[in-house]
LOTORTI-488393 format. One line per 3 residues: number of its first residue (from 0); their letters; for each residue z, x, y of N, C-alpha, C. Coordinates in Angstrom, 1 decimal. Atoms other than C-alpha are relative to their C-alpha. Last residue first. Layout:
<atoms>
NUM	A	Z:X:Y:Z:X:Y:Z:X:Y; ...
</atoms>
This chain:
<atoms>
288	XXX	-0.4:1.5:0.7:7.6:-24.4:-3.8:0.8:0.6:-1.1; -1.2:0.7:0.0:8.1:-21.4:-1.4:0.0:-1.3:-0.6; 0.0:1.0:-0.6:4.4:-20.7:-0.8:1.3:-0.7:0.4
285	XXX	0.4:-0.2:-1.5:4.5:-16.8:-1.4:0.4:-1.9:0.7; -0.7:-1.1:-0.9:7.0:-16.9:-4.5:-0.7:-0.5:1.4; -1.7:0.1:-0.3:5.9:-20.3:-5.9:0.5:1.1:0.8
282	XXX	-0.2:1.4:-0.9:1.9:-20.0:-4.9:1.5:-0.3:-0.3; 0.5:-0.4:-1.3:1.8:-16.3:-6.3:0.0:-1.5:0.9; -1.4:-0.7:-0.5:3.7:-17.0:-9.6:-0.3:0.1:1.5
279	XXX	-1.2:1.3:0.2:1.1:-20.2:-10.8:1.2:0.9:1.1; 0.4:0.7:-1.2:-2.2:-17.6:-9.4:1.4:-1.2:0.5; -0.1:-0.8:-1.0:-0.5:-14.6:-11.8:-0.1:-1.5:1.5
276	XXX	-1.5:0.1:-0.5:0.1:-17.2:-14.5:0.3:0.9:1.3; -0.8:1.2:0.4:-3.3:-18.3:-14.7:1.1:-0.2:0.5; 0.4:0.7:-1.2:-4.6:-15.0:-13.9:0.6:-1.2:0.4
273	XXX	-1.1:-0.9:-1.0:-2.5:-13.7:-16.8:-0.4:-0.4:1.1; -1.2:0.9:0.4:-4.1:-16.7:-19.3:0.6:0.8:1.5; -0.3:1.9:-0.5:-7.4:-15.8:-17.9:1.2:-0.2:0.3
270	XXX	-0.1:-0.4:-1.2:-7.5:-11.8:-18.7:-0.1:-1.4:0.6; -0.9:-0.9:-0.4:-6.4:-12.3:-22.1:0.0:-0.2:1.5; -0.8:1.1:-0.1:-9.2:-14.7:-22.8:1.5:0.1:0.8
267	XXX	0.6:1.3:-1.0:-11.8:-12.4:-21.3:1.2:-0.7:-0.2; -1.0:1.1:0.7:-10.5:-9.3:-23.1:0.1:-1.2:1.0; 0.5:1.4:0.5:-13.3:-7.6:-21.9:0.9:-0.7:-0.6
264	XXX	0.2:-0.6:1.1:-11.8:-3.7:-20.8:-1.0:-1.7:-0.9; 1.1:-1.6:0.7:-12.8:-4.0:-17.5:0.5:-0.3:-1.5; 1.3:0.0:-0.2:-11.0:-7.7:-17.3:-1.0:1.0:-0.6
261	XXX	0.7:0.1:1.3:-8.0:-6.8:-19.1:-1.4:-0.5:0.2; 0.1:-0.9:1.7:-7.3:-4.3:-16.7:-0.7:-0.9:-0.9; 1.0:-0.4:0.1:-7.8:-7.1:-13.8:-0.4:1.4:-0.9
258	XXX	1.4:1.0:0.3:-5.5:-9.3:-15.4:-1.3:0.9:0.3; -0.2:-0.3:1.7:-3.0:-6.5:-15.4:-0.5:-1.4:-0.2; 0.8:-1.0:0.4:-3.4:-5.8:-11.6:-0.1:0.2:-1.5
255	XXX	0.9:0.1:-0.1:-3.0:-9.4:-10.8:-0.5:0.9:-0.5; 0.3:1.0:0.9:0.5:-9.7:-13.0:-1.8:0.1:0.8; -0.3:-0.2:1.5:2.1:-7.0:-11.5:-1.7:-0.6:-0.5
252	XXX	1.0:-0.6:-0.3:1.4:-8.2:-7.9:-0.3:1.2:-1.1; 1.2:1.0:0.6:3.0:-11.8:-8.3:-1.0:1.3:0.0; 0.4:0.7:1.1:6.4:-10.6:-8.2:-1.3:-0.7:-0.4
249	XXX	0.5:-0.5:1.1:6.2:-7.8:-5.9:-0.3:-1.0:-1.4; 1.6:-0.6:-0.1:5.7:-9.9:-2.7:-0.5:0.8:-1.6; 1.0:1.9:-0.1:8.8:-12.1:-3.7:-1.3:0.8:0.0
246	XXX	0.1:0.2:1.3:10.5:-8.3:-4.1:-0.8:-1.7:-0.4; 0.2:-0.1:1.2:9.7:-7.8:-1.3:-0.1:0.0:-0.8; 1.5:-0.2:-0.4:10.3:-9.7:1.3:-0.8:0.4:-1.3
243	XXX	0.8:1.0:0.8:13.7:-10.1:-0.4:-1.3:-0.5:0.1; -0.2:-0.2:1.5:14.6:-6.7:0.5:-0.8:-1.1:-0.9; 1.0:-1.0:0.4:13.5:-7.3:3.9:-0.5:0.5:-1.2
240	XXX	1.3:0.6:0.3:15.4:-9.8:4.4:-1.0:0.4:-0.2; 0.4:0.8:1.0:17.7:-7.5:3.8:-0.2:-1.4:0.0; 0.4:-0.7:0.8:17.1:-4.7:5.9:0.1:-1.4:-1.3
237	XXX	0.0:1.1:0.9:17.0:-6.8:8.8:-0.6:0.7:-1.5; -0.3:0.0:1.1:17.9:-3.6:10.4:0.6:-1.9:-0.6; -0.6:1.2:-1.1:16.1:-3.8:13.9:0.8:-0.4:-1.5
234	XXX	-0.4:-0.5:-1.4:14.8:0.0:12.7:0.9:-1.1:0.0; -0.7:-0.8:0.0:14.5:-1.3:8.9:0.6:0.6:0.9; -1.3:1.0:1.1:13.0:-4.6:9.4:0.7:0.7:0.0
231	XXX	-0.9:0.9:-1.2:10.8:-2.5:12.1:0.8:-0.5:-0.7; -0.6:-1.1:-0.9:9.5:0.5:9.5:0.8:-1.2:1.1; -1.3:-0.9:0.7:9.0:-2.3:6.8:0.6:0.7:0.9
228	XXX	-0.6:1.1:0.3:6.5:-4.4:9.0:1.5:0.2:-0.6; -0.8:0.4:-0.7:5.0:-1.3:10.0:0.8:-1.0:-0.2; -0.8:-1.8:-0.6:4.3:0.3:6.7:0.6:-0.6:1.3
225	XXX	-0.7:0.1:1.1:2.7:-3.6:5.5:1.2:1.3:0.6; -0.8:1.1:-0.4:0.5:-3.5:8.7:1.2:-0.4:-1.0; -0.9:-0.2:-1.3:-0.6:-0.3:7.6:1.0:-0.9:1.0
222	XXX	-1.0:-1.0:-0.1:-1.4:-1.0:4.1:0.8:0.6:1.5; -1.1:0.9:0.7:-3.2:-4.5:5.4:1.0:0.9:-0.5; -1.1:0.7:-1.0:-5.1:-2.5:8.0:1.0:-0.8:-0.8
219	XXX	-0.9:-1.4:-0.2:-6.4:0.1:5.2:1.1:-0.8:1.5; -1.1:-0.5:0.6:-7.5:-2.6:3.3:1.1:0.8:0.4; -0.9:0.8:0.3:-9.1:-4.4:5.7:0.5:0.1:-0.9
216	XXX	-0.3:0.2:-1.0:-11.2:-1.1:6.5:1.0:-1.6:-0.4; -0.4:-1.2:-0.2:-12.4:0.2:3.3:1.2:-0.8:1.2; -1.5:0.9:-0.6:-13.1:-3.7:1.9:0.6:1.4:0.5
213	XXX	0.9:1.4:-1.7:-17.0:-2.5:1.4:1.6:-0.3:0.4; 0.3:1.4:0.0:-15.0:0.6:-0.7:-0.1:-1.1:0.9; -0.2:1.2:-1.2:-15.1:4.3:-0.1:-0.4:-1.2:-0.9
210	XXX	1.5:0.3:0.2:-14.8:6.7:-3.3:0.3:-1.1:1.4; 0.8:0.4:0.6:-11.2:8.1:-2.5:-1.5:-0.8:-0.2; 0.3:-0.6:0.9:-10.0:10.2:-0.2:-0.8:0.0:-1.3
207	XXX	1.4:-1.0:-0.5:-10.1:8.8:2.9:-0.3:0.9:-1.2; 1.6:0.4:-0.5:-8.3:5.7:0.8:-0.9:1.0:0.6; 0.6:-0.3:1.2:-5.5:8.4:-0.5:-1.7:-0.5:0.4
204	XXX	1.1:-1.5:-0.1:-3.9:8.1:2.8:-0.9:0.4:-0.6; 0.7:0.1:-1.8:-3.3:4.6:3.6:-0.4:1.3:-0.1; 1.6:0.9:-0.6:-2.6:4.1:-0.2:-0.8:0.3:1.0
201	XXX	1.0:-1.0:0.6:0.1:7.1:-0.2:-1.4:-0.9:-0.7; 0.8:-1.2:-0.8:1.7:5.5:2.8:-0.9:0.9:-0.9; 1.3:0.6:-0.4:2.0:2.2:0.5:-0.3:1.4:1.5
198	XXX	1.2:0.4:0.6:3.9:4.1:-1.8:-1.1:-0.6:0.6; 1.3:-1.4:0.4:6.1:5.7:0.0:-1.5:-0.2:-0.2; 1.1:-0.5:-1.1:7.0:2.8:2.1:-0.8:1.1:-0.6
195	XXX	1.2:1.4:-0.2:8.4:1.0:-1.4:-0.9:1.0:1.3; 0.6:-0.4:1.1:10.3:4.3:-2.5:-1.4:-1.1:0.3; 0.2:-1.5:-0.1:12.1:4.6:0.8:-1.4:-0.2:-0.9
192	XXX	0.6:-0.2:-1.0:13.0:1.1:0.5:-1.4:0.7:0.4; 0.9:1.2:-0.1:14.1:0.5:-2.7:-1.1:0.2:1.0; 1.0:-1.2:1.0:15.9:4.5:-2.4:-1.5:-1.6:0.0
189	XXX	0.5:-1.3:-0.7:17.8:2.8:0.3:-1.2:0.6:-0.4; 0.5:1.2:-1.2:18.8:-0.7:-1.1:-0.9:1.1:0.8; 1.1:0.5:1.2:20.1:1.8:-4.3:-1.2:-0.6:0.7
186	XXX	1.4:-0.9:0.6:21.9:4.0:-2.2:-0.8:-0.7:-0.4; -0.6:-0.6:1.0:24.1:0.9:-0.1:-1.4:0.8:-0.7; 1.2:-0.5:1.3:22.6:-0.2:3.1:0.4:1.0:-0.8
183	XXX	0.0:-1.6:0.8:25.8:-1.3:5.0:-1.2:-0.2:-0.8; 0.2:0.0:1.3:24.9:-4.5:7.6:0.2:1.7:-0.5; -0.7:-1.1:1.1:26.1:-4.5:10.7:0.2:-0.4:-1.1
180	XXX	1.0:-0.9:0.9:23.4:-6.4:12.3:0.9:0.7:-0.7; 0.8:-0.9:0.1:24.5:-9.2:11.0:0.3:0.6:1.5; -0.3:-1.0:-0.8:28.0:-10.1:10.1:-1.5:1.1:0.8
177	XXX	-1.3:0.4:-0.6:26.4:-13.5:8.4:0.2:2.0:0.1; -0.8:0.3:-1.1:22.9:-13.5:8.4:1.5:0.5:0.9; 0.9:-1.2:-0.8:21.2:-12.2:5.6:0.8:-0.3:1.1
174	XXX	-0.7:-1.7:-0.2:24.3:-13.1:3.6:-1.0:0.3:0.7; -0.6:0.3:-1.4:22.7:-17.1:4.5:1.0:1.6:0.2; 0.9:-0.9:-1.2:20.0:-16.0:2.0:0.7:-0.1:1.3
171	XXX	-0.5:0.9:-1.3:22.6:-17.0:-1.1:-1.1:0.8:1.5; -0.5:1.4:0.6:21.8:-15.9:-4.1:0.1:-0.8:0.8; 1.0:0.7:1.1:20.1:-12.6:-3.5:0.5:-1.1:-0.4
168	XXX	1.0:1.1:-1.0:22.0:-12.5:0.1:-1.6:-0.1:-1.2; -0.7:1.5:0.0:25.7:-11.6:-2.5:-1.6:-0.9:0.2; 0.4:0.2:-1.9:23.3:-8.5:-3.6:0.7:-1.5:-0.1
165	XXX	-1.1:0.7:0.0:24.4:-8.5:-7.8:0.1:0.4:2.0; -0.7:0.3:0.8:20.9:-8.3:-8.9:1.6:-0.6:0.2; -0.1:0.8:-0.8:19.1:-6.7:-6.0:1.3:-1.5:-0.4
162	XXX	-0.6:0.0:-1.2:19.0:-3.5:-7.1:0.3:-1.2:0.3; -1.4:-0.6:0.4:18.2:-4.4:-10.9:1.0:0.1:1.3; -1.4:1.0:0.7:15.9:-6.8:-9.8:1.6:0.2:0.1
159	XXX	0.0:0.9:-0.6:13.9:-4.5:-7.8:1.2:-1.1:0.0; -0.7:-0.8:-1.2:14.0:-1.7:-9.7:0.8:-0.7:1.1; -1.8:-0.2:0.6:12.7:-4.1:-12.3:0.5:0.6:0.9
156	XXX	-1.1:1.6:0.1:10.0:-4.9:-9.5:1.0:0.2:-1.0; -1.1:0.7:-1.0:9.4:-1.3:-8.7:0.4:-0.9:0.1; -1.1:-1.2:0.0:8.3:-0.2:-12.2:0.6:-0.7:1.2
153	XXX	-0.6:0.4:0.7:5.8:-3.4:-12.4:1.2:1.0:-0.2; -0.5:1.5:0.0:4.4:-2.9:-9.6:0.7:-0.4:-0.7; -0.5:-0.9:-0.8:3.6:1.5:-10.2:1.1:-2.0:0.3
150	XXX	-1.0:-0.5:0.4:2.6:0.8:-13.3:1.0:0.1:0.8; -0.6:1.1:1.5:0.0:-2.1:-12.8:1.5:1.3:-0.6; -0.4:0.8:-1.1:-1.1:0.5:-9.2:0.9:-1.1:-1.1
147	XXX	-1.2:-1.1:-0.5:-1.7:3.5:-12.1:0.5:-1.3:1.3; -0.9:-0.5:0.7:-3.7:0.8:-14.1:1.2:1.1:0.5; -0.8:1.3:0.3:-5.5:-0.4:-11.5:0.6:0.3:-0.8
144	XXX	-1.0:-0.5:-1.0:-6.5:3.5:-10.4:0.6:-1.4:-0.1; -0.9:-1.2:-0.2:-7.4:4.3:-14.1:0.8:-0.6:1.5; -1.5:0.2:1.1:-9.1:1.2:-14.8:0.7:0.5:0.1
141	XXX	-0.2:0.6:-0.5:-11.7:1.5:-11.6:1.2:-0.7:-0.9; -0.7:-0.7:-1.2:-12.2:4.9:-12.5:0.9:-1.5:0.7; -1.7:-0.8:0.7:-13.1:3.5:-16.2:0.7:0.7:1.5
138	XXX	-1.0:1.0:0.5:-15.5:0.6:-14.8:1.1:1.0:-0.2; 0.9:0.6:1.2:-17.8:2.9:-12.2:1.5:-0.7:-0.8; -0.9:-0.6:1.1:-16.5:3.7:-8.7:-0.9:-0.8:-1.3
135	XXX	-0.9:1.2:0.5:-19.6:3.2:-6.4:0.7:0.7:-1.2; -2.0:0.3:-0.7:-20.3:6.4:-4.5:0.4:-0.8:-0.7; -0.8:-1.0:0.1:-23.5:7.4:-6.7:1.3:0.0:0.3
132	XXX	-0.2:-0.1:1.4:-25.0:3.8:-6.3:0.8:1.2:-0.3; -1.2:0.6:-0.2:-24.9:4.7:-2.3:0.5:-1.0:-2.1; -1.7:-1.1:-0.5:-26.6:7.9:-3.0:0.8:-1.3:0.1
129	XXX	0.0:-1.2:0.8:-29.7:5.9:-5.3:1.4:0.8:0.7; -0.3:0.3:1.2:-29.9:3.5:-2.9:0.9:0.7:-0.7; -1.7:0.9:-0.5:-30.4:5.5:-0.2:0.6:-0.6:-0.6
126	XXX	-0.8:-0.6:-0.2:-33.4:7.3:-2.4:1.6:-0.3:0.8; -0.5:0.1:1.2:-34.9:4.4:-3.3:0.9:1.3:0.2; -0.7:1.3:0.4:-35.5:3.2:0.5:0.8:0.6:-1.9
123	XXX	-1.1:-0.2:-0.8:-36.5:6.7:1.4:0.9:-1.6:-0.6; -0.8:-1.2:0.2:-38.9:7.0:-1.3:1.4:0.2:0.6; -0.5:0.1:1.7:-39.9:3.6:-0.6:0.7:1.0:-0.6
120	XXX	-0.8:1.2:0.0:-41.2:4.4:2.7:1.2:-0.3:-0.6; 0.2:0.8:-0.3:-42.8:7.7:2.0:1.1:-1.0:0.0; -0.1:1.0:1.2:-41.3:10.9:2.3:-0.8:-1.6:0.5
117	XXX	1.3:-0.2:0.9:-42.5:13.4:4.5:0.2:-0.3:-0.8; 0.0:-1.2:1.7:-39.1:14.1:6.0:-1.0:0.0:-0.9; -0.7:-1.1:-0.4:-39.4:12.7:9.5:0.0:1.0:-1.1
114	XXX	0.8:-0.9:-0.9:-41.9:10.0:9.1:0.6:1.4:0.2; 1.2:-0.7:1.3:-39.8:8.6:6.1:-1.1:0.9:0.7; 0.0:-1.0:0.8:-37.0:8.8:8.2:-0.7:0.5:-0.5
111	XXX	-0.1:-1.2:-0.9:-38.6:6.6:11.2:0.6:1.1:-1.0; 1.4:-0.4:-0.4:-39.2:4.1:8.6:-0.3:1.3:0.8; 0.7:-0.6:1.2:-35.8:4.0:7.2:-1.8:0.8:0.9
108	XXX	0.0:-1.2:0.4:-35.0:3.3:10.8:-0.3:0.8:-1.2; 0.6:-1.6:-0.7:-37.2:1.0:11.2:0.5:1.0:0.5; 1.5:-0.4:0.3:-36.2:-1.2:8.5:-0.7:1.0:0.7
105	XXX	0.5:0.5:0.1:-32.3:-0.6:8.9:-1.3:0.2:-0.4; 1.4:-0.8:-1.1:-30.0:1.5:7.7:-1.1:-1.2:0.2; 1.0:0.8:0.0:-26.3:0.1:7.4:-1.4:0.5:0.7
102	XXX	-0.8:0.5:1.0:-23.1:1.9:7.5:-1.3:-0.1:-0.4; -0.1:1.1:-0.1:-24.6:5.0:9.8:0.7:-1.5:-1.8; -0.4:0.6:-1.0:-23.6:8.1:10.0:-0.2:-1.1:0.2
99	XXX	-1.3:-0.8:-0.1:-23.1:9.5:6.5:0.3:-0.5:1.3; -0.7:0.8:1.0:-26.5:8.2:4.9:1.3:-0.4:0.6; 0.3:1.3:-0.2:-28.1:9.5:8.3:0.6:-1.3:-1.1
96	XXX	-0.3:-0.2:-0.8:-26.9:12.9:7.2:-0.1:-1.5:0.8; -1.7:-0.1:0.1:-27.8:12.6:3.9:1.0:0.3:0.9; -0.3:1.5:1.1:-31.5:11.3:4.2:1.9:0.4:0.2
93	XXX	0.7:1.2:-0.8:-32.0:14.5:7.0:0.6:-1.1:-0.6; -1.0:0.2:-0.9:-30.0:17.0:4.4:-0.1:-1.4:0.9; 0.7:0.6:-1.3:-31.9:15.5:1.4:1.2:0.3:1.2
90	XXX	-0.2:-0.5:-1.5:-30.9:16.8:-1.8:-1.1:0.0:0.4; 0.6:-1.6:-0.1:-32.4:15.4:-5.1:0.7:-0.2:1.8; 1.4:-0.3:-0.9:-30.6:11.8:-5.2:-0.3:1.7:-0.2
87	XXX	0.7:0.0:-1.0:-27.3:11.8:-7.3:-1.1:0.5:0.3; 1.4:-0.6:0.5:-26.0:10.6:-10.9:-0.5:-0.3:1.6; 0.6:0.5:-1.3:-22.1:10.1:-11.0:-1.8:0.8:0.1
84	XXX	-0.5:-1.1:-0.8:-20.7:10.8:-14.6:-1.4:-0.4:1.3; 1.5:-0.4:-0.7:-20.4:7.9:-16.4:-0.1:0.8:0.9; 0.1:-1.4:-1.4:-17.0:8.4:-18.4:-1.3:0.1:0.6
81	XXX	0.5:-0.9:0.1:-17.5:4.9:-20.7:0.2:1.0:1.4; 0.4:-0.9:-1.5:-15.1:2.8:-21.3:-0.7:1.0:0.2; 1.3:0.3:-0.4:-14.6:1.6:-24.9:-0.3:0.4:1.3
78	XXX	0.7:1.9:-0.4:-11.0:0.8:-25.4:-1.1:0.0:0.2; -0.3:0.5:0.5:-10.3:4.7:-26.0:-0.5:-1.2:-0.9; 1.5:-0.6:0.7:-12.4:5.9:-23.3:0.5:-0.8:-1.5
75	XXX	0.8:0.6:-0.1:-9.6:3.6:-21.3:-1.1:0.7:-0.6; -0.2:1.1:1.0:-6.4:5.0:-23.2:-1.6:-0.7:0.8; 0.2:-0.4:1.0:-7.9:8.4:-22.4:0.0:-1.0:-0.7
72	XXX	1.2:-0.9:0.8:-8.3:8.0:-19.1:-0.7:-0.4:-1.2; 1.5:1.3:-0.1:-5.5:5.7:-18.4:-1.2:0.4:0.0; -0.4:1.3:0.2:-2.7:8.2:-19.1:-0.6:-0.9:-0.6
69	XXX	-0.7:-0.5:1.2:-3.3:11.8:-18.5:0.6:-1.1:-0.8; 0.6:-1.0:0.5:-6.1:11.2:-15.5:0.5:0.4:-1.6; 1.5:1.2:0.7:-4.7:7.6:-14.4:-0.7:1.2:-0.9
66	XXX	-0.7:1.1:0.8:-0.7:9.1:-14.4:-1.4:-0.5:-0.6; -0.2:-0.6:2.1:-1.3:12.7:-13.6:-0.1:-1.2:-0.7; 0.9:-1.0:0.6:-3.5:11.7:-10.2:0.2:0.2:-1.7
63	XXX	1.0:0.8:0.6:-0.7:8.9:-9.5:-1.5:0.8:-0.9; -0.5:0.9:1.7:1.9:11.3:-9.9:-0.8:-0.8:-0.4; 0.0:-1.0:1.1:0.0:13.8:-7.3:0.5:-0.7:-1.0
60	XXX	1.6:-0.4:0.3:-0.5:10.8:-5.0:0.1:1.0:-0.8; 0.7:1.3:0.5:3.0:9.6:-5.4:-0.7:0.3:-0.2; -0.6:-0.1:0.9:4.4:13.6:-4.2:-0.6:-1.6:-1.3
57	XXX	0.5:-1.0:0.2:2.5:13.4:-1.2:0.2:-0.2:-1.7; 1.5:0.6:0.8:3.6:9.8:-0.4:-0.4:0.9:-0.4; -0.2:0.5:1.6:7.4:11.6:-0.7:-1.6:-0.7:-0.2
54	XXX	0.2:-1.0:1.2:6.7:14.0:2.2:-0.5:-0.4:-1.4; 0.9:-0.9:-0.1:6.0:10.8:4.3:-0.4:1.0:-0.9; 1.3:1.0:0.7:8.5:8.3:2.9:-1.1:1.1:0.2
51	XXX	0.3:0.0:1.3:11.2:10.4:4.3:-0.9:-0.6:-0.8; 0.4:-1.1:0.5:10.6:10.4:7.7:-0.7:0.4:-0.8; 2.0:0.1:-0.2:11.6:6.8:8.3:-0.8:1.1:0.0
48	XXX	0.2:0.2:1.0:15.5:8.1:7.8:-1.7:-0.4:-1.1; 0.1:-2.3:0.7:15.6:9.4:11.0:-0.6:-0.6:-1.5; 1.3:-0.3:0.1:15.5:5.7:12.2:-0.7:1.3:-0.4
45	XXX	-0.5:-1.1:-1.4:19.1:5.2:10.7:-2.1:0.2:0.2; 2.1:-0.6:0.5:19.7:2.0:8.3:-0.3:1.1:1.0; 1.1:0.7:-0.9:23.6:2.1:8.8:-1.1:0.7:-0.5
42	XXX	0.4:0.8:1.0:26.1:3.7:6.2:-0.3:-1.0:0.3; 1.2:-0.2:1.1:25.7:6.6:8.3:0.2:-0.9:-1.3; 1.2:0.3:-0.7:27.4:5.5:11.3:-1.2:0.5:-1.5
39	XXX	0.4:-1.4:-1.1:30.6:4.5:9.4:-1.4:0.0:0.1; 1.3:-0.9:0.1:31.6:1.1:8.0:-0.5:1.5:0.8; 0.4:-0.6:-1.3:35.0:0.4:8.0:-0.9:0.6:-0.6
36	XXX	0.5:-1.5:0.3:35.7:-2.6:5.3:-0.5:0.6:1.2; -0.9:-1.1:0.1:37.6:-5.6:5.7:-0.2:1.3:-0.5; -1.2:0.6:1.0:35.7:-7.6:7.3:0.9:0.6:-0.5
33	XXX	0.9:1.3:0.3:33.2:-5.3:9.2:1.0:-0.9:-1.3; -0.6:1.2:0.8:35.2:-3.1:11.3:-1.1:-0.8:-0.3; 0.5:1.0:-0.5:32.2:-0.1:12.7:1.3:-1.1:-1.1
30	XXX	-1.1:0.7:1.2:32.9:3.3:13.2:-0.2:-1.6:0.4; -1.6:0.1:-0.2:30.4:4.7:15.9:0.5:-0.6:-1.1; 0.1:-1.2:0.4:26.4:5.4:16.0:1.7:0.4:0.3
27	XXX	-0.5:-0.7:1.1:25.9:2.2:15.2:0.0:1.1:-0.3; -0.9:0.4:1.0:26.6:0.9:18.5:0.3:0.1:-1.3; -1.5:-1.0:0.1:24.9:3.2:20.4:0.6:-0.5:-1.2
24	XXX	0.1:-1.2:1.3:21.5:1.5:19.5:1.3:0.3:-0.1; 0.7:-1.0:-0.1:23.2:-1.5:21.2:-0.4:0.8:-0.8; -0.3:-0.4:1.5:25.0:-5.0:20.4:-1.3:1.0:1.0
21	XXX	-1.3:-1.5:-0.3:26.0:-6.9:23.7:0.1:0.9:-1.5; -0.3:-0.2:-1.7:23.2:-10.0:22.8:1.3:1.0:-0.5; -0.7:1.0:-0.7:21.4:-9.3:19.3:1.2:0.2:1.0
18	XXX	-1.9:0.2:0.4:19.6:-6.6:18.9:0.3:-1.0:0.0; -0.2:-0.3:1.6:15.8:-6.0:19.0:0.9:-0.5:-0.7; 0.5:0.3:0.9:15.0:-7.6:22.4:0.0:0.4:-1.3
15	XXX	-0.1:1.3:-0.2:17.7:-6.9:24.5:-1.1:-0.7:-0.7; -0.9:1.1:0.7:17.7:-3.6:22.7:0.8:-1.6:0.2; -0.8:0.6:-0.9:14.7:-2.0:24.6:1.3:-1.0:-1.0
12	XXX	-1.5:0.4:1.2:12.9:-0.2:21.8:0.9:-0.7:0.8; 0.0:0.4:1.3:9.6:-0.7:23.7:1.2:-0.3:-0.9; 0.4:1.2:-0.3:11.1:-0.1:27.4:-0.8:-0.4:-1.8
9	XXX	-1.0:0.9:-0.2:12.7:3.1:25.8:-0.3:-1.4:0.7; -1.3:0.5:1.1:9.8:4.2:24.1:1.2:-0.4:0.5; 0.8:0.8:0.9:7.5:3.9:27.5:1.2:-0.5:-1.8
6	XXX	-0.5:1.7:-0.8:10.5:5.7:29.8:-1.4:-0.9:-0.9; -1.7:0.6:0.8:10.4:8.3:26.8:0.0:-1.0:0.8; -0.1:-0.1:1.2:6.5:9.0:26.7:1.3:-0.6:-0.4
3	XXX	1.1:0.9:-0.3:6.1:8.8:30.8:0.5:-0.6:-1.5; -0.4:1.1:-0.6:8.5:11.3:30.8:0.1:-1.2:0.0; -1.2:0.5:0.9:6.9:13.7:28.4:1.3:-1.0:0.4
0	X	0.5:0.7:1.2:3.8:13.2:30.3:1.2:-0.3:-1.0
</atoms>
């Protein structure tokens, strides 16, 4: 099996498809002339390095906890929000077991419930209800985790800047190109990175955690598809095109989660103008006009 396992990953990482032609893994694992600087093997993007994000979502999901709970809490009871505290059905194993396995109950299975537990019809129909009303996040939970995602956006895009700032291939996209693949990823380009997968690993994890939502599932492939997309740019080190991936991606994703703050809280006009400029920034970054 553990055969099977490395002749499969070495036909996947095959470097006639990753590299370009007479360029190997080996190759950055040696001194490298690159104009007039000797790059060494560790100031290459290294797939060890893809580790790190793991521990560190841990660490996000405990900051995000202190951030909406000691933060956006208080400032949303504040603003009017009210703490509604979750109001469930009288226990029903039967009802709550059938809640749990299926998405969607239909007519005769309801019906087949109500024969089962000596409830009528309607009982059963108001009671499922009633538990899936309990799951829905209510306005202030739903301020707290926009508001800890509106901090988290707008923290990595200055970060963003700042790193990216005096990058030759922030001015010019033809530095993605030229000596590639030996490219150096300087600290700053690193921690960018690092700090970017964190975060969307502690999405992909947090979701089992939190209240489910109807979009559970094409959220959790769009966090994942996002994690791979980074993990290969990084391996096949198009590290910076990668960079400017995202930071184009972060510039429009500020501005949605701080329209939808001002939503919950009712600042209707507030929450227009930023839409406005959210919907103006997201067709120039993503569309390229």
């Amino acid at each position: 099996m553990g055969s099977y396992m490395q002749d499969m990953a070495q036909w996947f990482w095959d470097p006639d498809v990753w590299l370009p032609p007479n360029v190997t893994w080996d190759s950055f694992n040696q001194p490298k002339q690159v104009n007039d600087s000797l790059l060494e093997p560790q100031d290459f993007a290294k797939f060890s390095d893809l580790w790190f994000p793991l521990p560190l979502a841990i660490l996000v999901i405990i900051l995000r906890s202190l951030v909406e709970k000691k933060i956006f809490k208080p400032v949303g009871i504040r603003l009017g929000l009210k703490d509604h505290q979750r109001v469930y059905p009288p226990e029903n194993k039967t009802l709550e077991h059938a809640y749990r396995s299926f998405s969607t109950i239909s007519k005769d299975q309801a019906l087949e419930l109500a024969g089962t537990t000596g409830l009528s019809y309607i009982q059963v129909e108001r009671w499922l209800r009633q538990r899936r009303q309990a799951e829905l996040p209510n306005t202030l939970q739903k301020f707290c985790e926009t508001g800890w995602r509106w901090i988290f956006y707008t923290g990595i895009l200055v970060y963003g800047f700042l790193c990216l700032w005096n990058k030759p291939w922030f001015w010019n996209i033809r530095y993605c190109w030229y000596d590639y693949p030996y490219h150096q990823v300087d600290s700053d380009v690193w921690l960018y990175y690092m700090v970017e997968l964190s975060f969307y690993w502690s999405l992909s994890i947090s979701q089992f955690f939190d209240v489910k939502r109807k979009d559970f599932w094409e959220m959790f492939i769009h966090h994942n598809t996002t994690i791979a997309l980074m993990m290969f740019s990084w391996t096949a080190h198009f590290t910076r095109i990668g960079t400017l991936v995202l930071i184009v991606h972060d510039c429009a994703d500020h501005l949605l989660e701080l329209a939808k703050l001002c939503k919950y809280i009712k600042y209707t006009k507030l929450c227009d103008a930023v839409f406005v400029l959210f919907s103006v920034t997201w067709i120039v970054t993503r569309c390229g006009i």
